[in-house]
Structures are given as C-alpha cells and as structure tokens.
C-alpha positions in Angstrom: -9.2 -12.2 28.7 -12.6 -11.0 26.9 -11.6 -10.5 23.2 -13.0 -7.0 21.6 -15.9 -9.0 19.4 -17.4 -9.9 23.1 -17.8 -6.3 24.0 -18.1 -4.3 21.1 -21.4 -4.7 19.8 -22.6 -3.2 16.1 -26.5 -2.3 16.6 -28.9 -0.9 14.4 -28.3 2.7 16.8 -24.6 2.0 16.4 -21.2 0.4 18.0 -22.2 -0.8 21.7 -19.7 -1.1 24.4 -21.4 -3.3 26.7 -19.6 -3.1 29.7 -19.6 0.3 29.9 -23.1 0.6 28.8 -22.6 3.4 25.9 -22.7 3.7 22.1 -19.9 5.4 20.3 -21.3 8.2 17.8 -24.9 6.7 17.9 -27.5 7.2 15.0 -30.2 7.9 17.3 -31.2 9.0 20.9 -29.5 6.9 23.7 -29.2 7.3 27.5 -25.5 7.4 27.1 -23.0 8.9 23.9 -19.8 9.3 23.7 -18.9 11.7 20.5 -16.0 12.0 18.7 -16.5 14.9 16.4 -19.6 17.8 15.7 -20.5 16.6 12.5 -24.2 15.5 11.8 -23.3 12.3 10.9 -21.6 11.6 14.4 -22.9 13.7 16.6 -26.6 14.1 17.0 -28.7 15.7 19.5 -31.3 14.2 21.9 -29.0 11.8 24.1 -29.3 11.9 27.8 -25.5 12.1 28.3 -22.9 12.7 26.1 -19.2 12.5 26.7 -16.3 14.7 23.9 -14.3 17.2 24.0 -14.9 20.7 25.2 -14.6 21.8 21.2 -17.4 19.1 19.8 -19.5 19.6 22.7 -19.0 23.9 22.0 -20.4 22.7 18.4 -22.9 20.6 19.1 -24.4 23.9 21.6 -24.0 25.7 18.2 -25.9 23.2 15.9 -28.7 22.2 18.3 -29.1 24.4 21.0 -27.7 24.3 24.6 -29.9 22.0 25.4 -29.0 19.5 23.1 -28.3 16.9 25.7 -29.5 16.2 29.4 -26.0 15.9 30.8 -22.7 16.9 29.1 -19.1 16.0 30.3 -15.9 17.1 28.6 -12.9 14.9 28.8 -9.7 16.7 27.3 -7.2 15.2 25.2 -5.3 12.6 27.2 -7.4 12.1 30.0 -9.4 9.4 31.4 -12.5 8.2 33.1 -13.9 4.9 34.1 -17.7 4.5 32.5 -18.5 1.2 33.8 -15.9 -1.3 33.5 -14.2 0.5 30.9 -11.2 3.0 31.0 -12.1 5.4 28.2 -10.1 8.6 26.8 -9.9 11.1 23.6 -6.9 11.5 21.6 -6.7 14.1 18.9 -8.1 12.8 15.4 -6.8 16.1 13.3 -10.3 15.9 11.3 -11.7 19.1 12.8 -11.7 21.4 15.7 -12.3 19.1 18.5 -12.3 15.6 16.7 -10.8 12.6 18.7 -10.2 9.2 19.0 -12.1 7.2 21.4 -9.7 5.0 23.5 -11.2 2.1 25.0 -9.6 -0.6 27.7 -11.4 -3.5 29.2 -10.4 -6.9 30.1 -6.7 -6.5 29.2 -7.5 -5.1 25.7 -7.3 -1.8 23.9 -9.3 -0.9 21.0 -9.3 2.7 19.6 -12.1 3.6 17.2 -10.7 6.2 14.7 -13.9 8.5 13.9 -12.7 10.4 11.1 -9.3 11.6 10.6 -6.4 12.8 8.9 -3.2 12.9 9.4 -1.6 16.1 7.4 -1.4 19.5 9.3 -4.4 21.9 9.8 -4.1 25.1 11.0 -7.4 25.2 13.0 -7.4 21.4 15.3 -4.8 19.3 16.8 -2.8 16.9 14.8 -3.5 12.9 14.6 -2.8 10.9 17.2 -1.2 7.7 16.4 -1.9 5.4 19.5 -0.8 1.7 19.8 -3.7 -1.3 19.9 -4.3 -4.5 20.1 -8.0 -3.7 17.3 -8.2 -0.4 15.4 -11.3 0.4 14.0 -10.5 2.7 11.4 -12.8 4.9 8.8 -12.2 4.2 5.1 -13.8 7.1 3.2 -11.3 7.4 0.9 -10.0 4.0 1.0 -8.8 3.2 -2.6 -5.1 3.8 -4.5 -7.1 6.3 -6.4 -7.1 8.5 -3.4 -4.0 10.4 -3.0 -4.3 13.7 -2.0 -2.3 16.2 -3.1 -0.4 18.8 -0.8 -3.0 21.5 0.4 -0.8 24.4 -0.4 -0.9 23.6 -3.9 -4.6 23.4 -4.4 -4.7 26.7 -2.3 -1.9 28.1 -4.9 -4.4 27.0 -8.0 -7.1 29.4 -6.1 -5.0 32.2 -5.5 -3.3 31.6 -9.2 -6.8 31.9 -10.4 -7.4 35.0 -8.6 -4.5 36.8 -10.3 -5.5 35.5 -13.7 -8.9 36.6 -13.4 -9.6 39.5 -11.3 -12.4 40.5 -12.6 -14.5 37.6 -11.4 -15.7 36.4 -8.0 -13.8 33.3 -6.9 -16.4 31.1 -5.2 -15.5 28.0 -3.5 -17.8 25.2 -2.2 -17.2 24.2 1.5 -18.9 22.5 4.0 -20.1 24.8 7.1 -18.1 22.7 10.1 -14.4 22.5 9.4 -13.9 22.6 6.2 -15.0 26.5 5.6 -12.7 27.1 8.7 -9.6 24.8 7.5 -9.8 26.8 4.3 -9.5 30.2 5.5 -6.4 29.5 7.2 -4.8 27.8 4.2 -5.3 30.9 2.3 -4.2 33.1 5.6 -0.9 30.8 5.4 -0.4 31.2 2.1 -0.2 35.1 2.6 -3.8 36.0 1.7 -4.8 38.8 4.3 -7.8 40.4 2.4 -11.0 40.2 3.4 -12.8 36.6 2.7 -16.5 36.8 2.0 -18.8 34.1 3.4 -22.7 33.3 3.2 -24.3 33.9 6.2 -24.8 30.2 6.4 -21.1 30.0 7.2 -20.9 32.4 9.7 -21.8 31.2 13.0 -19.3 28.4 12.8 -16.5 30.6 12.3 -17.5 32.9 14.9 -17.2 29.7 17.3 -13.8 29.1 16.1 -12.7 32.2 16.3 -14.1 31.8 20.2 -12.4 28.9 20.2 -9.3 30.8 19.3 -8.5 30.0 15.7 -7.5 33.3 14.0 -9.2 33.2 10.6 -8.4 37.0 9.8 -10.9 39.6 8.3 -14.2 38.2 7.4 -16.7 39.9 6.0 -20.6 38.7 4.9 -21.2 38.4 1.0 -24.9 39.6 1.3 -24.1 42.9 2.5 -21.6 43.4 -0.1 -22.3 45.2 -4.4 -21.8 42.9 -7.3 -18.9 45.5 -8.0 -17.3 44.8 -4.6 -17.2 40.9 -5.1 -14.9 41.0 -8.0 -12.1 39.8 -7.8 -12.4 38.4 -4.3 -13.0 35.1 -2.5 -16.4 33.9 -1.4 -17.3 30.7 0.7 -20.5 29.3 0.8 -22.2 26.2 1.0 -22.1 23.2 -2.0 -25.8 24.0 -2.0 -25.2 27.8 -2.9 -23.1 27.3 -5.7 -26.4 26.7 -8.3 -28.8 29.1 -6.3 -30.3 32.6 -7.3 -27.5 33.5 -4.2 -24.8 33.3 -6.9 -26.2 35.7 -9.1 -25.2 38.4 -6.3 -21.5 37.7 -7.5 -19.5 39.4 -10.3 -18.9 36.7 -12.9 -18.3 34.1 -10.7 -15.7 31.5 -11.7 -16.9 28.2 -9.2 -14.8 26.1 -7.3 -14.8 23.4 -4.7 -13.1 21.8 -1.8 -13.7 18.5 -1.4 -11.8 15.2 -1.6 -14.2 14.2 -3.9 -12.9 16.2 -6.5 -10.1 14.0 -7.7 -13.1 12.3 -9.4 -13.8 14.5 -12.6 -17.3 13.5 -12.3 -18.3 14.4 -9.6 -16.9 18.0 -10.4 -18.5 18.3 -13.8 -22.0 17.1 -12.1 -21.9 20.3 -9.7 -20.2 22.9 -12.6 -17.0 23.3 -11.0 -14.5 24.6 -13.3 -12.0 25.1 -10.2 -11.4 21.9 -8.1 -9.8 22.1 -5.3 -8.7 18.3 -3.9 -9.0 19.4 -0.5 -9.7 17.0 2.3 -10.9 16.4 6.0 -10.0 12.6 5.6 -6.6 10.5 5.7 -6.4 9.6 1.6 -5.1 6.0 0.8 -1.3 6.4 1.7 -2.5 8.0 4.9 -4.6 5.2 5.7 -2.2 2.3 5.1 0.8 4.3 7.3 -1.8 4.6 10.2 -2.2 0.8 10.2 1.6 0.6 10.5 1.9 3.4 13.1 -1.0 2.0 15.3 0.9 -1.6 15.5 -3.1 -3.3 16.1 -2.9 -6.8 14.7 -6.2 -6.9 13.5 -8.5 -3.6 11.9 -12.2 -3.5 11.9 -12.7 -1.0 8.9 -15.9 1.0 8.0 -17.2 4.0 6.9 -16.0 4.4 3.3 -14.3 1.5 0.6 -13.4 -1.3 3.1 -12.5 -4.3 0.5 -9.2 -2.6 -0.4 -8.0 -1.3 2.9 -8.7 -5.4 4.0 -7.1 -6.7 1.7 -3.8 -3.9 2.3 -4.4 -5.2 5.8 -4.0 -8.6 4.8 -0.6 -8.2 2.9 0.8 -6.5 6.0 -0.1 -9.4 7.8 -3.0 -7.7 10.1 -6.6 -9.3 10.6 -8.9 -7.1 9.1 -13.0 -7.3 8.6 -15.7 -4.9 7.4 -17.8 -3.2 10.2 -20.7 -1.6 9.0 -21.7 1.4 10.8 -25.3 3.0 10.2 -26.4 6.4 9.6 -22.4 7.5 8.1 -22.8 10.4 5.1 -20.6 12.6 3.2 -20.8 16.1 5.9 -17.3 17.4 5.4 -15.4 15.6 2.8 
C-alpha cells in the first residue's frame, strides 16, 4: 500500500497529487485544479481545468470573468470522479457558500484535505462535514487556546445593542466581500433585523450571487445613493479598507465595527479604530479544531495554514501523528 507522503507532494505551486496529476488550491497556473473554495487565496484564475463545486466555480465567474479557466467541471457534494488513479470527491466545509473538502483515495488510503472550515451553523453554506481518514490535513488559522470564539448571536446582539444605544449614528461594520459580508447579513436577518442594510458598492455583486444562489439576505440597499441624514442610525457593510477612507465621511457619525476572528486580539482592533468588535469568524476556533481531530478518527494530521506547533502538539496528547505542512501563497481573505 503507497502511504500518503508517496503521493502527496508540497511544491512551490502547491500540494501535488501525483497519481492523479493535479494540485489542490494551487498558487499559480496549472493544467489541472481542483478548488475547494472562491477565495483569492485558494482559488485563482488562469488554470486549464478546474474541478469545485457549482457554488465556487459561480464565484470564481464572478471574481475573474467567465473565462477564468479553459475547462470547468462541477462535482456536487458527495459525488465522485476518478482523475487518474485517484477517486476524488467534495464534502461540505461550512466556511462559505460552496466550500468543500477535497476527498482523496488511492492505493488503499484516504486522505481529506480540510481547506478552510468551520464547524458552527451559517445561514448562507452547508454545514461541516466530518469524514473519517486514515491523514487529515487540516488548516490551523486560529490554532491556539486563545482562540475561542464566542457564540455569533451574541456578537450580532452587541451590534444591534449598539444600534439602540446610539441611534443617531451610522453603525459600520468591516467585512470581507466573499462570505463574510453575506454570513453577516443573515445573522442580523435571524436575529430579527428586517430593515434595510446598506452596503458599498464593493459588496454588492457578491451578494447579488448569493442571492442567485438562493440565500435570502433581505432588503439591501447601496450606501452611496443614500443622505448623511438617511444613514443614521442604520447598518452599513463595507470593506476593512473603507473603514479609514474619505467613503466614511458619507455616514452620519459613524460608530466603527468589525467582523473578524481577529478581533479577540485587542490589538489588532485598536490598530484599525474599531470601537465595536465583533469576534466573528469563517474559521473553526481552537475547540473546534481539536473536536475535528476526534470526529475525523485520522491517526495522523498534516496541519498548515495558520499556528501549527500547538494543534501538533494537541495532536500528539491524543495520540495522533501530526507534522507541519507548509502551504504557499495562504493570506488572511475572510477571517
């Protein structure tokens, strides 16, 4: 039986599965792609083939162009296809609309690579898939005890709090265009928020896809279009880049928030002015990270993509093999 380190392959374009003769999320052009998810850092344009979900390839048509790719071919959750020698399928990664899993079996061996994921319920994709394995390789973004995330519909609640406590300013919220933006609307639709949500126009295409996609995200409405006067006391989304641009200074004292996981570090919130943050992520946190190495039953983890000492050595007191993989070309699109 070949062993998983004979056939997976970590290249300066990415992770290589030989006998298949493709690269998983690769960093730059390649003849052959499979994809698990639309965001920048995963999914780039320019391959000659490229095998994901109907959703991520629908976003990849949005980001690039239709012609992103030579060849496309959509696999739906749970099905397979032989690409060489190897039996591959998708299984739902619950990061964002779309995400998956990539499945791999070859010589007797399963290994799943993770892309990202998390593992608490989002209104707009389909929830984690834990599937059993004899290697997992699993991100790591958030991969110290620091990292606990807490329950979205409280961090939605200290937003809509806000908003009653101060309703003469514009609520503004950070979010990242692809997922994120989209996840957060239909917190606060959940949470009984039915007005109108204001976005920058950089936001809007990717919720128009959703929307296609069938993800009711309720009344939406552009900021740019809208008085100073008509912005108060209402929410706006725009980009992390927005919050400190002449943009802002359409909005009605605007009291600035963001959703990010990064915001459990005070730092990092005081360095972009954020007097709201809003621990709000698209990645499995620490306690999410160490139950997914229990629920996968893989005796031995590959980790990347984030802090990998400490998921190894959590690994290691489970009684799992576990090694760093590094990955090129990984950044912080989503968070």
């Amino acid at each position: 039986m070949a062993r998983p380190e004979d056939w997976l392959q970590v290249t300066s374009t990415g992770l290589y599965c030989a006998p298949g003769d493709f690269y998983i999320d690769p960093a730059r052009p390649v003849d052959r792609a499979v994809i698990t998810h639309g965001h920048g850092d995963h999914a780039r344009p320019g391959h000659q083939r490229v095998l994901a979900t109907a959703g991520t390839l629908a976003i990849m048509a949005a980001r690039y162009g239709a012609d992103f790719s030579a060849e496309t071919q959509a696999l739906a959750y749970g099905e397979s296809v032989r690409v060489g020698d190897v039996l591959v399928r998708l299984a739902a990664a619950g990061h964002i609309l779309g995400s998956a899993q990539v499945v791999l079996e070859h010589a007797g061996s399963r290994v799943v690579v993770s892309g990202d994921y998390k593992r608490r319920p989002d209104p707009t994709c389909i929830p984690f898939e834990p599937v059993p394995c004899d290697v997992f390789i699993t991100e790591a973004t958030f991969g110290l005890p620091v990292f606990r995330h807490p329950p979205d519909g409280e961090e939605t609640g200290k937003l809509l709090a806000s908003l009653r406590l101060f309703p003469e300013r514009s609520h503004v919220v950070g979010v990242y265009a692809l997922g994120k933006c989209q996840r957060v609307i239909a917190l606060l639709r959940r949470a009984g928020y039915d007005a109108p949500i204001y976005l920058h126009g950089a936001l809007q295409e990717l919720c128009d896809l959703y929307v296609a996609q069938g993800i009711d995200l309720g009344p939406l409405r552009p900021a740019t279009a809208a008085a100073k006067a008509e912005l108060a006391g209402q929410i706006v989304l725009a980009p992390p880049s927005a919050l400190a641009d002449r943009w802002a200074r359409r909005l009605s004292e605007p009291m600035v928030a963001m959703a990010s996981g990064w915001m459990r570090v005070r730092a990092r919130a005081r360095q972009r002015g954020v007097e709201l943050p809003l621990v709000i992520s698209d990645h499995a946190d620490w306690d999410e990270l160490t139950r997914t190495l229990e629920d996968v039953q893989a005796p031995e983890v590959w980790v990347t993509h984030g802090r990998e000492e400490a998921l190894i050595h959590a690994a290691g007191a489970k009684g799992i093999r576990a090694r760093a993989l590094s990955l090129v070309g990984r950044e912080e699109e989503g968070q």
